[in-house]
C-alpha positions in Angstrom: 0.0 0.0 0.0 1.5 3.2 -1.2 0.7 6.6 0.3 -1.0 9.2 -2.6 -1.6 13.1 -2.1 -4.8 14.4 -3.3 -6.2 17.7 -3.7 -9.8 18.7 -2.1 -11.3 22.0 -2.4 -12.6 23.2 1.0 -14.3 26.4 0.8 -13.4 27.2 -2.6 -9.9 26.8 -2.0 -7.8 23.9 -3.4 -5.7 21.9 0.0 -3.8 19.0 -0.2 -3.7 15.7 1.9 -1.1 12.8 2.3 -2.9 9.5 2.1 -1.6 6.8 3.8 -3.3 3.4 3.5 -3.5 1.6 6.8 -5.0 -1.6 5.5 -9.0 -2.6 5.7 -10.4 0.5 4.4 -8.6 2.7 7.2 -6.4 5.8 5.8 -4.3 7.9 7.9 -5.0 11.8 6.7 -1.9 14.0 6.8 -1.2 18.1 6.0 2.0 19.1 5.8 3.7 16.2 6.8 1.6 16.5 10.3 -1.2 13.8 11.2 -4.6 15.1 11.7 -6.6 12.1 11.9 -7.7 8.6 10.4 -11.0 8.1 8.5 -12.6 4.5 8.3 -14.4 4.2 4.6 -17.8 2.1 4.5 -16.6 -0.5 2.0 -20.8 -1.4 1.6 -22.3 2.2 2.0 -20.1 4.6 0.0 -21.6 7.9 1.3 -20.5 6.5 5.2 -17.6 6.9 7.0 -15.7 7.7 10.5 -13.2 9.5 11.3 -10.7 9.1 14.8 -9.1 12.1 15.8 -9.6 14.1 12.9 -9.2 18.2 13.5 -11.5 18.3 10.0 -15.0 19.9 9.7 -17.6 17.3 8.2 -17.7 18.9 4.3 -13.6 18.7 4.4 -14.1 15.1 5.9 -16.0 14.5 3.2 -14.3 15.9 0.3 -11.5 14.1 1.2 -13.6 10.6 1.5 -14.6 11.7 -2.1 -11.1 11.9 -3.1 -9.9 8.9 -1.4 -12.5 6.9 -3.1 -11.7 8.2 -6.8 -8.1 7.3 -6.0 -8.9 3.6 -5.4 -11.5 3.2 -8.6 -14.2 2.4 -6.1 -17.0 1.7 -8.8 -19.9 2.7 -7.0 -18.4 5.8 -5.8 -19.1 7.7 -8.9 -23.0 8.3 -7.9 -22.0 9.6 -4.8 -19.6 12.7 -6.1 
């Protein structure tokens, strides 16, 4: 598992993430090269997840869910964007 950057925008302003795979769904969310949280994807509901420790406000947590899930090809994702 290989860690990606992707690029969200967040109030009308693009921001970047590190992505790090953790393994079952799990990614690790970094800025900067500074943690901010984890986020658990719903590998049956696409529009779910949860985040642990996250400093993100829900729409950011959800862009980046959005962004994470284009990265991996997740088929059924593409309704939900």
């Amino acid at each position: 598992m290989e860690q990606f950057r992707i690029e969200v925008a967040i109030e009308g302003r693009g921001r970047f993430y590190e992505i790090k795979p953790l393994g079952n769904a799990r990614y690790e969310i970094s800025e900067n090269a500074e943690v901010i949280g984890t986020i658990q994807l719903d590998e049956k509901d696409h529009a779910h997840c949860e985040s642990q420790g996250c400093e993100l406000d829900l729409p950011a947590l959800h862009a980046i869910r959005q962004g994470i899930q284009a990265h991996e090809g997740w088929n059924d994702t593409f309704g939900h964007l």
